[in-house]
C-alpha positions as CSV (number, residue, x, y, z in Angstrom):
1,X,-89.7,-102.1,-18.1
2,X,-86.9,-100.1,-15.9
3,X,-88.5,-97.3,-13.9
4,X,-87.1,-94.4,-12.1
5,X,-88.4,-91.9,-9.5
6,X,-87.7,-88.6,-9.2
7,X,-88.2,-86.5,-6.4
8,X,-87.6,-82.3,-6.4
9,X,-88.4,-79.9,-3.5
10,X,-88.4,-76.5,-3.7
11,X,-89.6,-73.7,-1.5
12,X,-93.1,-72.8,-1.5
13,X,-94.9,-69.6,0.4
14,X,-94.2,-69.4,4.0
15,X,-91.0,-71.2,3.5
16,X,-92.5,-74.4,3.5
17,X,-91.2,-77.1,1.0
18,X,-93.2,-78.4,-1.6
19,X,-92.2,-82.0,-2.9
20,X,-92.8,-83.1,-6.6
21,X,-92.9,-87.0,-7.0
22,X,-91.9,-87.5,-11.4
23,X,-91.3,-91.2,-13.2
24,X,-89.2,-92.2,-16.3
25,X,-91.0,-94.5,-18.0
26,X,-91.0,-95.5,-21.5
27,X,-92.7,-92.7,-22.8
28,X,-90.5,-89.8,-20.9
29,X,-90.6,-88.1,-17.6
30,X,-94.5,-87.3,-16.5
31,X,-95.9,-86.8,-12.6
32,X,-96.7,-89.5,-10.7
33,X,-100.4,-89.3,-10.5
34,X,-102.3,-89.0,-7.5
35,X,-103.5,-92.9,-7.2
36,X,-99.5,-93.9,-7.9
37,X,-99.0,-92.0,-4.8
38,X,-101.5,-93.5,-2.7
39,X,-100.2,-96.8,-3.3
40,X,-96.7,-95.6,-2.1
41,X,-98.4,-94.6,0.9
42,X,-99.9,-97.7,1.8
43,X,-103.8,-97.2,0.8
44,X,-105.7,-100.2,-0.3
45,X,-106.7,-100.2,-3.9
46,X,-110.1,-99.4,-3.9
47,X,-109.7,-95.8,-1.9
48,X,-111.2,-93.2,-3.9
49,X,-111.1,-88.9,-4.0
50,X,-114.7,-87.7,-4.3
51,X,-115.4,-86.5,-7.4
52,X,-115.6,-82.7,-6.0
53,X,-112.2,-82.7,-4.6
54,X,-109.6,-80.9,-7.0
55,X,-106.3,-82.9,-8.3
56,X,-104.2,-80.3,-6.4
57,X,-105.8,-80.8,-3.0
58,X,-105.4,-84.8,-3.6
59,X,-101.5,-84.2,-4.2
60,X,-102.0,-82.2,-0.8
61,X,-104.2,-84.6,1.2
62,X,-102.0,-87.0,0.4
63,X,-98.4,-85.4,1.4
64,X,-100.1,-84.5,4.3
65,X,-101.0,-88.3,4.9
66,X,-99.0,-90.4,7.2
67,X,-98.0,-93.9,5.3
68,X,-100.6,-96.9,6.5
69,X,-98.2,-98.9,7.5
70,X,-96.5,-96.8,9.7
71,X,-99.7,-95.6,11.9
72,X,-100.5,-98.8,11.8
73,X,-97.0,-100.5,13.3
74,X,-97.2,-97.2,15.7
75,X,-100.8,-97.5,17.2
76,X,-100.1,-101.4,17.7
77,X,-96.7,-100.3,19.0
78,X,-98.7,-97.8,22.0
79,X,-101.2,-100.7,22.2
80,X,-99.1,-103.6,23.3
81,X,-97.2,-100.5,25.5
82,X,-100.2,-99.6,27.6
83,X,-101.2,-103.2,28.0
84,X,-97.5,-104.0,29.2
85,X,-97.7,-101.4,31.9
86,X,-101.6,-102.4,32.8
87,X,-99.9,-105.4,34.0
């Protein structure tokens, strides 16, 4: 099965830019949904919302997340740093 990802921005209030994440699959075009987005971040599989937290703050929470991989490839970066100049 081909996928494709689509991405549109478009300006919110404030002028900040709200992103849309959308996949063709074979049923049509549909959102990705929020756990599909999680995984392109870099959570493991068995993070979960809590119940009480809205769909629309998850979209949020997560754009406003910084991918797993990359704080974690950053904070060993500053690690190994400080050690170095300890030294």
């Amino acid at each position: 099965m081909a996928l494709a990802m689509f991405v549109t921005s478009a300006k919110a209030a404030a002028g900040s830019l709200l992103f849309r994440a959308f996949i063709k699959d074979s049923k049509g075009l549909r959102k990705l949904t929020e756990y599909e987005c999680l995984k392109l971040q870099g959570f493991p599989e068995h993070f979960v919302f809590p119940d009480e937290v809205p769909r629309h703050k998850r979209y949020i929470q997560i754009g406003n997340s910084v991918a797993v991989l990359i704080a974690d490839l950053l904070a060993r970066a500053v690690k190994n740093k400080i050690i170095k100049e300890r030294k």
